[in-house]
OpenMM code with the backbone's topology and positions (N, CA, C; nanometers):
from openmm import Vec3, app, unit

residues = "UNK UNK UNK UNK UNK UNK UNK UNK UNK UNK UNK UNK UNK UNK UNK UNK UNK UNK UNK UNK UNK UNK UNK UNK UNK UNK UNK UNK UNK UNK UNK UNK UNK UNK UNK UNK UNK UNK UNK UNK UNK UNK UNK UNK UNK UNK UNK UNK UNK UNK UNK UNK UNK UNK UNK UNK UNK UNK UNK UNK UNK UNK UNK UNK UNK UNK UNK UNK UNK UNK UNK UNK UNK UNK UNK UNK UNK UNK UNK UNK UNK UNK UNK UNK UNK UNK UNK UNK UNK UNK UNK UNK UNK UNK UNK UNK UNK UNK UNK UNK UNK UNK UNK UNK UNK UNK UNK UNK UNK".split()
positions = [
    Vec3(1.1084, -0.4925, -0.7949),
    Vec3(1.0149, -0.3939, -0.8409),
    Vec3(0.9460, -0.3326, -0.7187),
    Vec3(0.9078, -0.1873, -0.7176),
    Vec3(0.8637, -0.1306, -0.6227),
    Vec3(0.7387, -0.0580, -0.6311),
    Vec3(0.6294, -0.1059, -0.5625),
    Vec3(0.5089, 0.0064, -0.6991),
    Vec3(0.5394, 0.1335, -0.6257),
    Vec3(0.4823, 0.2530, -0.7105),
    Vec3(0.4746, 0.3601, -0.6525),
    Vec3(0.3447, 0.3997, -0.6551),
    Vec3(0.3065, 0.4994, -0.5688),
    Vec3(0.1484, 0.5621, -0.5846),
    Vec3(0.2260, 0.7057, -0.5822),
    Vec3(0.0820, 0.7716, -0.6260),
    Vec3(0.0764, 0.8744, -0.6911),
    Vec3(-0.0132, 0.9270, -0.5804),
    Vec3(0.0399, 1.0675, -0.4339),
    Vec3(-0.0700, 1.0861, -0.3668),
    Vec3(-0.0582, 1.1983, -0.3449),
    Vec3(-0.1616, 1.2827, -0.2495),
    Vec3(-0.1783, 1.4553, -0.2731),
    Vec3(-0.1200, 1.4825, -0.1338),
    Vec3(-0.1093, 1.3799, -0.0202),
    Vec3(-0.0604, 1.4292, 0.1296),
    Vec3(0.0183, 1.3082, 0.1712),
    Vec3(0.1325, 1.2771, 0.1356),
    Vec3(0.2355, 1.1630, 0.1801),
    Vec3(0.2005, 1.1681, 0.3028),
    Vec3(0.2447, 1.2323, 0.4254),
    Vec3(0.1987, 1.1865, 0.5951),
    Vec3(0.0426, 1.1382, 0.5775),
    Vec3(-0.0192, 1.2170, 0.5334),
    Vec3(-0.1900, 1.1122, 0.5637),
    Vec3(-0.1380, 0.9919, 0.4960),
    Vec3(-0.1238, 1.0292, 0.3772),
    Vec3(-0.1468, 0.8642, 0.3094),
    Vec3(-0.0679, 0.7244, 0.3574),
    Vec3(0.0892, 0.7986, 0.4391),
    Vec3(0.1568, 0.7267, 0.5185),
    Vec3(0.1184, 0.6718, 0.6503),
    Vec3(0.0293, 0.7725, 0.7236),
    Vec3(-0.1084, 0.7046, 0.8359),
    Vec3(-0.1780, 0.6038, 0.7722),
    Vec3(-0.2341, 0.6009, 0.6631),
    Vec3(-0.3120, 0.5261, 0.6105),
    Vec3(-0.2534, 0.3519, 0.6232),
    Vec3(-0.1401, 0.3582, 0.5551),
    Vec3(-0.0510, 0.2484, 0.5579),
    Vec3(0.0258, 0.2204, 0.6667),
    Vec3(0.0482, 0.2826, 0.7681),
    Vec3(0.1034, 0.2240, 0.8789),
    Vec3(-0.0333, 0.1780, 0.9414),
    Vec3(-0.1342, 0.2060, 0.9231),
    Vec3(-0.2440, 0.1129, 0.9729),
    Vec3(-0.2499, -0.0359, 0.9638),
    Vec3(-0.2012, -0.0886, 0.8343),
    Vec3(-0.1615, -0.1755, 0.7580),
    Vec3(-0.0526, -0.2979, 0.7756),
    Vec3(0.0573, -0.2234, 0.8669),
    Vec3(0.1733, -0.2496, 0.8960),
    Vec3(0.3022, -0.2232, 0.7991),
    Vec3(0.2547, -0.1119, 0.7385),
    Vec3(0.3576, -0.0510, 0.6783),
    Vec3(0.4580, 0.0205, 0.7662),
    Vec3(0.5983, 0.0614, 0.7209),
    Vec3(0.6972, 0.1647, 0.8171),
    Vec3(0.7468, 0.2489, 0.7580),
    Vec3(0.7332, 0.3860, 0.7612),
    Vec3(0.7825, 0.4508, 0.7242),
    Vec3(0.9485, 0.4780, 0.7108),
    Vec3(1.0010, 0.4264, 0.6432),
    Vec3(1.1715, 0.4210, 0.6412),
    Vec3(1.2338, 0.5362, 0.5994),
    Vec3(1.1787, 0.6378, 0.5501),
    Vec3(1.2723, 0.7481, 0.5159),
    Vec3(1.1146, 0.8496, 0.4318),
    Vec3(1.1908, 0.9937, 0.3994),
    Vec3(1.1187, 1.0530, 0.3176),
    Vec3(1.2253, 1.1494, 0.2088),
    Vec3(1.2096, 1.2264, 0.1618),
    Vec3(1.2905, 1.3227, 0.0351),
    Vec3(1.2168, 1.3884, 0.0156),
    Vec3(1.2864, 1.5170, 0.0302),
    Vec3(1.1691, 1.6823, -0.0591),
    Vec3(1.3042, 1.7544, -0.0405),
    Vec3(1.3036, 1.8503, -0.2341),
    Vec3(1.4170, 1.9322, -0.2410),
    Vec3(1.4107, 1.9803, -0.1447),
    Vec3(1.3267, 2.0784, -0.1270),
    Vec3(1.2665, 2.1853, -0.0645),
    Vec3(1.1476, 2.1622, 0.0730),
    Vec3(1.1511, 2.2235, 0.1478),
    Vec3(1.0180, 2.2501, 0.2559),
    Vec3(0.8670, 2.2547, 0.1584),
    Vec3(0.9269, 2.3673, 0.0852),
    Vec3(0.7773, 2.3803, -0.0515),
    Vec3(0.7456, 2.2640, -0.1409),
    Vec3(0.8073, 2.1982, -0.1624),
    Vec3(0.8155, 2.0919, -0.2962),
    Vec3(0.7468, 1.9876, -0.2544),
    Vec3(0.7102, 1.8914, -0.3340),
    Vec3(0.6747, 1.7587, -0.2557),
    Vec3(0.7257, 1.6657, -0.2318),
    Vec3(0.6915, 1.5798, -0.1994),
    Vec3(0.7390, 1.4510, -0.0511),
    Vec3(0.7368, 1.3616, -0.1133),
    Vec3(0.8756, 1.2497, -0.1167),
    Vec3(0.8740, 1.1346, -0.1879),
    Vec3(0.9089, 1.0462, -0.0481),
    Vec3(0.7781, 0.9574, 0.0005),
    Vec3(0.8197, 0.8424, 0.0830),
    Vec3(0.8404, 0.7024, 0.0652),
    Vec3(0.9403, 0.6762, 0.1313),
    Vec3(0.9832, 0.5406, 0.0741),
    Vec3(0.9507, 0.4504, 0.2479),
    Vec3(0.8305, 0.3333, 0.2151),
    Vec3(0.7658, 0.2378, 0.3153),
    Vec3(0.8014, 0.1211, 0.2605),
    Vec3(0.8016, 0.0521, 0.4003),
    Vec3(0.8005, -0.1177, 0.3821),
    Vec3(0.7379, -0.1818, 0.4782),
    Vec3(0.6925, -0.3129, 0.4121),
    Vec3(0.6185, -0.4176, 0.5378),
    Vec3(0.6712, -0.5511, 0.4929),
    Vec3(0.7666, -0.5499, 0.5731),
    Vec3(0.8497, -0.6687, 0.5937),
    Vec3(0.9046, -0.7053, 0.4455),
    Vec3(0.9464, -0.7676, 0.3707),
    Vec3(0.9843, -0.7818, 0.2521),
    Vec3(0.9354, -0.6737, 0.1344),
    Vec3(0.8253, -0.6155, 0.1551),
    Vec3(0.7474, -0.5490, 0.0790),
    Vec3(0.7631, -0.4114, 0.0791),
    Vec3(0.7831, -0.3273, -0.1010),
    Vec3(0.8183, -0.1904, -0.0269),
    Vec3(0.7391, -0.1301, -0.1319),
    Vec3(0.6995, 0.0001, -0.0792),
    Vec3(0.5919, 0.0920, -0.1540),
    Vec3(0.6311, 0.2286, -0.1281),
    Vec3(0.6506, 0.3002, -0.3010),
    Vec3(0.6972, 0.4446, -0.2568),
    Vec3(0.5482, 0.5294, -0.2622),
    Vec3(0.5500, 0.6123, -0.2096),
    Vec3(0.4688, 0.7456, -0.2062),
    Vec3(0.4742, 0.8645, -0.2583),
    Vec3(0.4273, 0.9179, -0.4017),
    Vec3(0.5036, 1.0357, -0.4320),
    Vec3(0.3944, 1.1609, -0.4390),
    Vec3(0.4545, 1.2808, -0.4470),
    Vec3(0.3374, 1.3656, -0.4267),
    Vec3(0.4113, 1.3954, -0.6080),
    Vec3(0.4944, 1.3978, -0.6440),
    Vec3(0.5488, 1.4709, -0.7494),
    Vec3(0.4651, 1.4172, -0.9042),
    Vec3(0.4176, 1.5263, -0.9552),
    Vec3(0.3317, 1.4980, -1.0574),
    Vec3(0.4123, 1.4287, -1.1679),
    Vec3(0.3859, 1.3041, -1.2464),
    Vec3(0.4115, 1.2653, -1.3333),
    Vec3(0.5075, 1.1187, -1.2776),
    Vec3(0.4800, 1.1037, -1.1340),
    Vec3(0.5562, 0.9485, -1.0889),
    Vec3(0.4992, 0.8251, -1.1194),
    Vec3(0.3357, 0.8563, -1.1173),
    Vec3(0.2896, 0.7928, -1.1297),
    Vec3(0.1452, 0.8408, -1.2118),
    Vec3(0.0534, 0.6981, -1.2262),
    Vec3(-0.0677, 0.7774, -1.2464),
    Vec3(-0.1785, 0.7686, -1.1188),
    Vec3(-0.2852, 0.8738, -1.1281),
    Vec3(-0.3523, 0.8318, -1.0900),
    Vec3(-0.4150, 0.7349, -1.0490),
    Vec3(-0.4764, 0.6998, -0.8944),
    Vec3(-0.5312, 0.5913, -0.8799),
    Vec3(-0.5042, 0.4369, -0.9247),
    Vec3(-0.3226, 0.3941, -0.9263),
    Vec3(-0.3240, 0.3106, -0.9608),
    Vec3(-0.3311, 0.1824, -0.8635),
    Vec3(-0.2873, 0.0545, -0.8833),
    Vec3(-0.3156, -0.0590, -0.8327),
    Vec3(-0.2186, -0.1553, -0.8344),
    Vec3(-0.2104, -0.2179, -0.6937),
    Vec3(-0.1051, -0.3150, -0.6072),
    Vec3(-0.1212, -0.4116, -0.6133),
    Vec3(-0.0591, -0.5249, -0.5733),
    Vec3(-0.1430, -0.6455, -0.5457),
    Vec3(0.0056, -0.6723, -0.4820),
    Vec3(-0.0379, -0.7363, -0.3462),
    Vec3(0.0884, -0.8014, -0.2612),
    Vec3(0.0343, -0.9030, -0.1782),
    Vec3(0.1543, -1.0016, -0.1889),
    Vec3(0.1018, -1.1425, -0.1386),
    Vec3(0.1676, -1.0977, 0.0376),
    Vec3(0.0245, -1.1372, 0.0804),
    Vec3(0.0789, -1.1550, 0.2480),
    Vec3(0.0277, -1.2669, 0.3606),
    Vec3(0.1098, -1.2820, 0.4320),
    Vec3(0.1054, -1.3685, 0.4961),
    Vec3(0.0239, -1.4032, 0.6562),
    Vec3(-0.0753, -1.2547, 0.6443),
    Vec3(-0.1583, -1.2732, 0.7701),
    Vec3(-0.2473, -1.1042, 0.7528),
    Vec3(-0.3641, -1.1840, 0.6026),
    Vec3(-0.5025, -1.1091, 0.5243),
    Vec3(-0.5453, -1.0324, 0.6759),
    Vec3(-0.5535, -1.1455, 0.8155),
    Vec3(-0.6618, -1.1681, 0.8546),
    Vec3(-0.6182, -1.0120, 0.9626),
    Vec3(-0.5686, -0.9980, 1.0013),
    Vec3(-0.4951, -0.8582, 1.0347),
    Vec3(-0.5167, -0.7853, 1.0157),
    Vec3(-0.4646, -0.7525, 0.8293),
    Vec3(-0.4886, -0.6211, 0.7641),
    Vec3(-0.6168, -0.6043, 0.7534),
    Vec3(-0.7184, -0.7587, 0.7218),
    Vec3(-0.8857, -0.6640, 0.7122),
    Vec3(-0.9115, -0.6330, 0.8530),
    Vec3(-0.8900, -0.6972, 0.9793),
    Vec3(-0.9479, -0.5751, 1.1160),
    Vec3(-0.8934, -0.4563, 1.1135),
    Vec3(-0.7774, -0.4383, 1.0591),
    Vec3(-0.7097, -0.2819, 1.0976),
    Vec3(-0.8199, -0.2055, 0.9820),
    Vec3(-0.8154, -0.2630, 0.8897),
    Vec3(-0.9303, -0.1659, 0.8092),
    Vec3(-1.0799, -0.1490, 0.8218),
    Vec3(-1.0890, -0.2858, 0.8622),
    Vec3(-1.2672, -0.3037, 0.9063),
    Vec3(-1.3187, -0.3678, 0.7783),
    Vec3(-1.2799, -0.4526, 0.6970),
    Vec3(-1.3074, -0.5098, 0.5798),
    Vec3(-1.2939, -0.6896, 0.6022),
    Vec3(-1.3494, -0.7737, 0.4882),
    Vec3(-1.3673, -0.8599, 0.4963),
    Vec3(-1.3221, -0.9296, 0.4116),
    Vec3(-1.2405, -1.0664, 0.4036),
    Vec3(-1.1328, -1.1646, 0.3242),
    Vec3(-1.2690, -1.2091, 0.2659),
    Vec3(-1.1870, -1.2177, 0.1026),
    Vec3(-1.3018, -1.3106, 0.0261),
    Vec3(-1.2321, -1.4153, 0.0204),
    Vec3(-1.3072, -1.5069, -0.0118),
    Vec3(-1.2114, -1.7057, -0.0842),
    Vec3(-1.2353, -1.6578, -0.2350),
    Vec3(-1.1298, -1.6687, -0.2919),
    Vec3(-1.0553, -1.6661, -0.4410),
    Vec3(-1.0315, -1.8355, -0.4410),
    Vec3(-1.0346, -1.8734, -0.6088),
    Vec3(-0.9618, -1.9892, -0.5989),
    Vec3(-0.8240, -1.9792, -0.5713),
    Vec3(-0.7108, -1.8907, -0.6002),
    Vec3(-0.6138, -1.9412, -0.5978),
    Vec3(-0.5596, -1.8408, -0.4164),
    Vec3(-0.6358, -1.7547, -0.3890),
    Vec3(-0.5603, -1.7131, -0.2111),
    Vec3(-0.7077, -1.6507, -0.1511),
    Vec3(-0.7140, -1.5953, -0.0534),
    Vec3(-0.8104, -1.5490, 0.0403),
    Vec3(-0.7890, -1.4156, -0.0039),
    Vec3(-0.8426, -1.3034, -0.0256),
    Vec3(-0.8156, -1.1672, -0.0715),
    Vec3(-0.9119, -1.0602, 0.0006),
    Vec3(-0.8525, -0.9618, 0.0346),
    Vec3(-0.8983, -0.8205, 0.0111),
    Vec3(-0.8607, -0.7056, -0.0850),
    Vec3(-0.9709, -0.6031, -0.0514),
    Vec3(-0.8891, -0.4991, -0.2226),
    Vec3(-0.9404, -0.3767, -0.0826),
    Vec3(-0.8975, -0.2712, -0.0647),
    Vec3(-0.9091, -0.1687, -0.0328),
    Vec3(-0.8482, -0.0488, -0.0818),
    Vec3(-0.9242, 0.1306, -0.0935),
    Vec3(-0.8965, 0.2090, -0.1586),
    Vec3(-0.8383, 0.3024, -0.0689),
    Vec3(-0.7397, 0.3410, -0.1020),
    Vec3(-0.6437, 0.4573, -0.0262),
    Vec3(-0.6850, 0.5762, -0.0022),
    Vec3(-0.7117, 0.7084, 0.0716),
    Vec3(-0.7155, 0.8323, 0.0336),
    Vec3(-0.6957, 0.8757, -0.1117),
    Vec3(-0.6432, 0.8680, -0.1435),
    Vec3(-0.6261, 0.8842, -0.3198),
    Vec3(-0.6489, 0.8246, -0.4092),
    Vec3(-0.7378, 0.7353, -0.3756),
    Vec3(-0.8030, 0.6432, -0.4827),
    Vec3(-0.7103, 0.5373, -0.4945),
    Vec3(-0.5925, 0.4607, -0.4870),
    Vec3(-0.4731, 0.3921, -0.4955),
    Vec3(-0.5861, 0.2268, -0.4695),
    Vec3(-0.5660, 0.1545, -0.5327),
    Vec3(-0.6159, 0.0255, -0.5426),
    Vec3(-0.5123, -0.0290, -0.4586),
    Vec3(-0.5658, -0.1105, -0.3317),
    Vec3(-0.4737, -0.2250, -0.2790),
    Vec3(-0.5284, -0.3576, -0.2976),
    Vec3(-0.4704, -0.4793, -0.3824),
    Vec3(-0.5347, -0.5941, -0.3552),
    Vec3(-0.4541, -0.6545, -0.2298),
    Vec3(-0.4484, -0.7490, -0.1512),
    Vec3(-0.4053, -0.8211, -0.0914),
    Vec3(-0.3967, -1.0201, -0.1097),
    Vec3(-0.3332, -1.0939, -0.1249),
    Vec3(-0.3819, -1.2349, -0.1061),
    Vec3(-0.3062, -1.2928, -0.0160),
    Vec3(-0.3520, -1.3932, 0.0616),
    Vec3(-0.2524, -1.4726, 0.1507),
    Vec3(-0.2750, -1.6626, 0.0816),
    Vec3(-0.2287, -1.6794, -0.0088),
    Vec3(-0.2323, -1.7811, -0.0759),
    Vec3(-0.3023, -1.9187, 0.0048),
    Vec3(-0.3845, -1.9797, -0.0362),
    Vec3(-0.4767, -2.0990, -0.0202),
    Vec3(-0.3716, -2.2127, 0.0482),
    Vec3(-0.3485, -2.2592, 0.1511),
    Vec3(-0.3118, -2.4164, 0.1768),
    Vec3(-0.2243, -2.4698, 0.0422),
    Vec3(-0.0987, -2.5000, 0.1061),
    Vec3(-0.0692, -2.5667, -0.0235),
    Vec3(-0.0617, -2.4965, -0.2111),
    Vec3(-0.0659, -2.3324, -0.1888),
    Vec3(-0.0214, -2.2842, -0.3032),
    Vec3(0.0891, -2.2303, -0.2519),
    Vec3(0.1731, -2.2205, -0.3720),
    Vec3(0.2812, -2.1103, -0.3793),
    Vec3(0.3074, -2.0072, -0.4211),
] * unit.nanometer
topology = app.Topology()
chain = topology.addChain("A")
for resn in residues:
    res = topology.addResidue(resn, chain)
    for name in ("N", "CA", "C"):
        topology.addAtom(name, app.Element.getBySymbol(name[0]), res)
């Protein structure tokens, strides 16, 4: 499964996420005029980007298990909470796009 977001400027929103350690692996547009479908990954993990109305909805929401929280909150400037079951952050995209993050607790799977 791949989530997709729903965004108004694929290159910003693709800055956004290579902040992250996302990579930009490819993009698609019929046209120069049309909009931009990007397809990113971070390491096992892949997230499309679409500008095209009706891919997605609005402002929706991720949740991806990773394996080093402590990273992604300096690149953003945010702070890991303790969850019972992983350490978490949630941060909001240019487009409103919900990211949760967890890097699972000692001993969970």
């Amino acid at each position: 499964m791949v989530p997709v977001f729903r965004v108004k400027d694929a290159p910003k929103a693709t800055d956004f996420y290579q902040r992250i350690g996302f990579v930009l692996e490819d993009t698609h547009q019929f046209e120069p005029h049309l909009p931009i479908y990007a397809f990113l990954r971070r390491g096992d993990v892949q997230l499309h980007l679409s500008e095209h109305r009706g891919d997605a909805p609005k402002k929706s929401l991720a949740y991806f298990w990773v394996g080093d929280i402590d990273s992604i909150a300096d690149a953003l400037g945010t702070t890991v909470q303790q969850a019972p079951w992983a350490r978490e952050l949630e941060v909001i995209d240019p487009d409103g796009n919900i990211i949760r993050c967890g890097q699972p607790n000692s001993g969970t799977s």
